[in-house]
N, C-alpha and C positions, 0 to 999 in steps of 0.2 A: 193386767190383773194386779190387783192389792193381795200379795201371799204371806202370811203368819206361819213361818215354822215352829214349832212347840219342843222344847227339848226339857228332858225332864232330869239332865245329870248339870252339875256344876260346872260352869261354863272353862273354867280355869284350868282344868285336870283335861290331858286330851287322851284322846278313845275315837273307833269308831263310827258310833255315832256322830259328836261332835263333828269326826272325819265327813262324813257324809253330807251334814246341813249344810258345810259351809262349801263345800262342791257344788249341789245344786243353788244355794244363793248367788255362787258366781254366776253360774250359769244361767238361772232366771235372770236378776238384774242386767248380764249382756244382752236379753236376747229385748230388754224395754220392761219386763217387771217390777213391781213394786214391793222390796222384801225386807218385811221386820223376821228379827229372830226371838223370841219370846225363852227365856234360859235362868234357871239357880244360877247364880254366884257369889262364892263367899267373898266376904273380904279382902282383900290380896293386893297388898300396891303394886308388885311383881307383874298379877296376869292383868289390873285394871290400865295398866300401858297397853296393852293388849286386845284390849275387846273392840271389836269391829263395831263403829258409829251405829250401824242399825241395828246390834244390839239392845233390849229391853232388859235389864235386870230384874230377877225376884230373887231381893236378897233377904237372906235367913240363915238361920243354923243349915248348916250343909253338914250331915254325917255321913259316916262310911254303913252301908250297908250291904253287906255279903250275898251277892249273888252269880249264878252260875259257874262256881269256882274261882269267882274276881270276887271283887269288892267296888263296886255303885257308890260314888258322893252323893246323894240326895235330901234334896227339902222333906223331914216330916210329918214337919206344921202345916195344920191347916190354916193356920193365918195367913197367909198367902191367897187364902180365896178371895176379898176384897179387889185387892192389887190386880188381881187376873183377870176380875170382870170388868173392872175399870177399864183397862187397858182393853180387852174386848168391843169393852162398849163404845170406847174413843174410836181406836183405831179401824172400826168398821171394815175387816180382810171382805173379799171375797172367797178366797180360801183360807180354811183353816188346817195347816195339816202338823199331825202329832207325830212324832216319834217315841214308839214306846208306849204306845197311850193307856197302858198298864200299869205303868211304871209309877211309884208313888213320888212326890204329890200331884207336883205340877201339871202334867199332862191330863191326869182324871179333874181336876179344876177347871181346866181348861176346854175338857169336854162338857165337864157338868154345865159351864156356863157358855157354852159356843153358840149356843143357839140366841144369846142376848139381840143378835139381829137376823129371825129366820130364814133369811134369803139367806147367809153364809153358807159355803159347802165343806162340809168335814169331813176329813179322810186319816187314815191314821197306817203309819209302815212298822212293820212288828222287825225288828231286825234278831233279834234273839232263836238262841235253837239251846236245848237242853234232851235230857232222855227222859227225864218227869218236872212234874212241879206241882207240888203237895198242895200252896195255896191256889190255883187254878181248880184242880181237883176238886177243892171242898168250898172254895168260895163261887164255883162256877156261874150258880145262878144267878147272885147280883152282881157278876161282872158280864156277863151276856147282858144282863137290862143295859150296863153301861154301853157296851159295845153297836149297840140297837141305835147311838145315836149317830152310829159313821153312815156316813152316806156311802165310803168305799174302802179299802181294805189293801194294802201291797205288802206282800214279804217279801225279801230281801235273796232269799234262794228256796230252793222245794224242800230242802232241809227245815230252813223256816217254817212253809207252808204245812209239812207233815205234821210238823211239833204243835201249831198252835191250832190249826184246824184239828187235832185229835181233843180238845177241851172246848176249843168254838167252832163248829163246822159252818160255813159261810164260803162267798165267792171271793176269792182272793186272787191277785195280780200281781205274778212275779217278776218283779223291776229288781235288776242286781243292784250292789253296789258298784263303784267306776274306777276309775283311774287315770289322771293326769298322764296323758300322753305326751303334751310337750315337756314336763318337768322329766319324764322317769323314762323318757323314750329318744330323751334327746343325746343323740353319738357324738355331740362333739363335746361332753362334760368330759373333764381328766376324772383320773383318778384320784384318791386321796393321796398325797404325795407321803405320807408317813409311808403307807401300807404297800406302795406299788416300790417295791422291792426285789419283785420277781419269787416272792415264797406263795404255796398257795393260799388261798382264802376261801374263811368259808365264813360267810356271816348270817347273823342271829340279829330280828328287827322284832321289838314289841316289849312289852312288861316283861318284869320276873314275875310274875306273878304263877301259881300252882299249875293252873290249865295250860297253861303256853310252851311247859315241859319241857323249860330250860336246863335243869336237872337231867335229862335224858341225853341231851345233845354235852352235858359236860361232862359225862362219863362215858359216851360214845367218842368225843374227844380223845380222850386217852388210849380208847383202842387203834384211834388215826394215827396218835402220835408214835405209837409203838410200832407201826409199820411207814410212815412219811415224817420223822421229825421235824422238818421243815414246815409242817402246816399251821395255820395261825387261825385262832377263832378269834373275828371282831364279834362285840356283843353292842349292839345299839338300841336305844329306846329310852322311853321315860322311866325312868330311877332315879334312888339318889342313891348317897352311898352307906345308909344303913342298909336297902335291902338285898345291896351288892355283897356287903358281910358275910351272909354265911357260902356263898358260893364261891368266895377269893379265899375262905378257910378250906373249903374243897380242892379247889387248884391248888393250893400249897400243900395239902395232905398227901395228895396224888402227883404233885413233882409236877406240871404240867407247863408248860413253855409255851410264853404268846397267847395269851389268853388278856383279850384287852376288850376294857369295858369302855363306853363313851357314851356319856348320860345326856339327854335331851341335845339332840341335832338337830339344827334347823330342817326344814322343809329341804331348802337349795342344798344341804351337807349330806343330808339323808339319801339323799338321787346321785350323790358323788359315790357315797357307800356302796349301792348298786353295781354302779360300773366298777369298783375298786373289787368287787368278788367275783372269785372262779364259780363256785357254787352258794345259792339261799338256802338254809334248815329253816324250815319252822315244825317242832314237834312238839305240835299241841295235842295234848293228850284229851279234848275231848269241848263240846260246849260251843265252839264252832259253826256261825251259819254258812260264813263266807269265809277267804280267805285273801284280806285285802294287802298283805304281805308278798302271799304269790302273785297276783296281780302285779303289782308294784315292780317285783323281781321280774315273769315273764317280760312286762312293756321291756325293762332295761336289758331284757337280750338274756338273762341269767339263768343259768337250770338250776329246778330247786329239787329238794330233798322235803318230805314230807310226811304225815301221819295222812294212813287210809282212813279218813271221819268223815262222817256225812258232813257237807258244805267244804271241805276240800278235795272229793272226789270230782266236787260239780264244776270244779275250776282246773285243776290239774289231769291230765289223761298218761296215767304209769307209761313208762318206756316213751312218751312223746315229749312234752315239757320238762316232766321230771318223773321222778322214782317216788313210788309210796311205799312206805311200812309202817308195820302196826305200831296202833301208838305206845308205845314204854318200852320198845324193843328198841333196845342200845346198840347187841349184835347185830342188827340190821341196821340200824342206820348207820353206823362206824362202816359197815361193809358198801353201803350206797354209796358214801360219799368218798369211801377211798375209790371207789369203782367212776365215781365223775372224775373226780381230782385227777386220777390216771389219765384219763381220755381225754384230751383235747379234740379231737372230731364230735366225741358224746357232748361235749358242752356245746358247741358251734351247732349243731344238729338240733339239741333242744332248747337253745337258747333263740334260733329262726322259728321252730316251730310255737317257743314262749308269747316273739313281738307279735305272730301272726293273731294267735288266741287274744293277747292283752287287746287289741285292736275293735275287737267285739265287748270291750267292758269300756268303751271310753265315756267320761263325763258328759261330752255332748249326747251321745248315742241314749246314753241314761236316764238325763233331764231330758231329750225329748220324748220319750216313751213314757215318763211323768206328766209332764204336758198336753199331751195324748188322752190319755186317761183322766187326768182333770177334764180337758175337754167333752169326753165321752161322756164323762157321768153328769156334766151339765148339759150336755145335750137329752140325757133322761129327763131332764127337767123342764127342757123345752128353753135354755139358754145357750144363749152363743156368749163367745167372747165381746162380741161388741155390744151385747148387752149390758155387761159388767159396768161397774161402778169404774 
């Protein structure tokens, strides 16, 4: 099959999403696929070394626009609609499948105009979870017409599924996101050789950004240190070092020791990180479908520490993998993780029961259940695969 994945953030900025196309492109393309990736990208010599050959650009102004507690790079100009149909009309997919197909501009372009050759199948994955959203709410009706043109529908966890079938009720198909088993699952990686010192560790993987409730875990911090001096929080993920700013003014307010930041790790450095920690936090205080952090940690053997939120309940099982508490509770999570950090049996315990779960989120396991259901719904139609173009 010829498959168009549709991404509607700046190809350059990595997230989630991003994380996800380019999992199942591998995976398509291994399995004999034919896969363009249809994507914003600003200008950047930095990420244009970068961009994967079947990459497509739609380049434009790329702004930052504030959403569910983040902040979204996105196209949005409608000038970009030309380009899309173009590209459409050349490239003749069989599938066409969006990410986000809400999300402005690209992907609503790319819906507007999918049907350029009617035989294409359109499908669109909502990966988003929020507890409202004012423009759904009021713009509902002309974004149902829009919606009218998916042939089929997948969210990403029932967290998803709840949030967006409460504004579009429809049939939807719960396909997780996955996880690289052989990168994040593999025991003969070392350690990072800075960190393996024999102090514990406890690391923090993702944005500074507000919802990721980094804030929560750096002042839970200080309650660890006040009872294990010894403990070291790594912080790793994309930043740079303005938004590291005001939280190194925190740690020096509060006297705090070992508090070490490391901005954009590779893929291969990021899976070292993993095995380099006693315990994973992630206390994201909310906005959360999935939690492809935990994942990540369980494959690598790791117990995490976590916020009770819809779409990390659906991944993490309290007292099994790891400990939940409520999100912006400091007291508790300081108490969680002095309570792993003690226990070496508790880590061993929930780090077998972590690889076993991570096991059932693996990449292949994912894109075939994708495949699946591509399949299915061309069989609605009365197409096989060897019918395809």
């Amino acid at each position: 099959m010829k498959i168009g994945f549709v991404a509607p953030y700046d190809w350059a900025v990595p997230g989630g999403v991003k994380h996800h196309i380019e999992a199942l492109d591998q995976e398509f393309r291994a399995a004999g696929h034919e896969v363009k990736i249809i994507a914003a990208s600003a200008p950047n010599k930095r990420a244009q070394e970068q961009l994967p050959p079947n990459l497509i650009q739609i380049e434009g102004p790329v702004v930052p626009l504030p959403t569910s507690g983040s902040e979204a790079r996105v196209v949005l100009s409608s000038r970009p609609s030309h380009r899309v149909k173009a590209i459409l009309s050349q490239e003749h997919f069989d599938i066409i499948h969006l990410h986000e197909p809400l999300m402005p501009v690209i992907c609503p372009l790319a819906l507007y105009h999918s049907k350029v050759h009617p035989q294409t199948l359109v499908l669109g994955t909502f990966h988003a979870y929020r507890e409202k959203n004012a423009g759904y709410k009021y713009g509902g009706r002309i974004f149902r017409r829009w919606l009218g043109r998916l042939d089929g529908r997948i969210v990403v966890s029932e967290a998803a599924k709840g949030y967006i079938t409460r504004y579009f009720p429809g049939d939807y198909r719960v396909i997780s996101n996955g996880v690289d088993l052989s990168r994040f699952g593999d025991s003969s990686l070392a350690p990072v050789p800075e960190f393996a010192d024999g102090r514990p560790n406890i690391l923090f993987v993702g944005r500074l950004e507000k919802r990721k409730g980094f804030i929560h875990l750096l002042r839970a911090f200080a309650g660890v240190q006040a009872k294990m001096p010894e403990a070291r929080l790594i912080v790793a993920g994309a930043f740079n070092d303005k938004q590291v700013e005001p939280f190194a003014r925190e740690v020096e307010a509060n006297g705090l020791q070992e508090v070490r930041f490391v901005s954009w790790p590779s893929n291969d450095m990021l899976a070292r990180f993993y095995r380099t920690a006693d315990v994973v936090c992630a206390p994201s205080t909310g906005f959360e479908s999935f939690g492809l952090v935990l994942v990540e940690a369980m494959a690598a053997g790791r117990p995490v520490v976590t916020s009770d939120i819809p779409g990390y309940r659906e991944v993490v099982r309290n007292e099994v993998e790891g400990l939940l508490v409520p999100p912006g509770d400091e007291d508790g999570l300081a108490s969680a993780l002095l309570r792993v950090l003690a226990d070496k049996e508790l880590q061993e315990r929930m780090g077998q029961s972590g690889r076993k779960r991570a096991a059932s989120f693996a990449w292949n396991r994912v894109a075939a259940e994708v495949l699946a259901y591509y399949d299915e719904l061309l069989k609605q139609r009365g197409v096989t695969r060897h019918g395809l173009s």
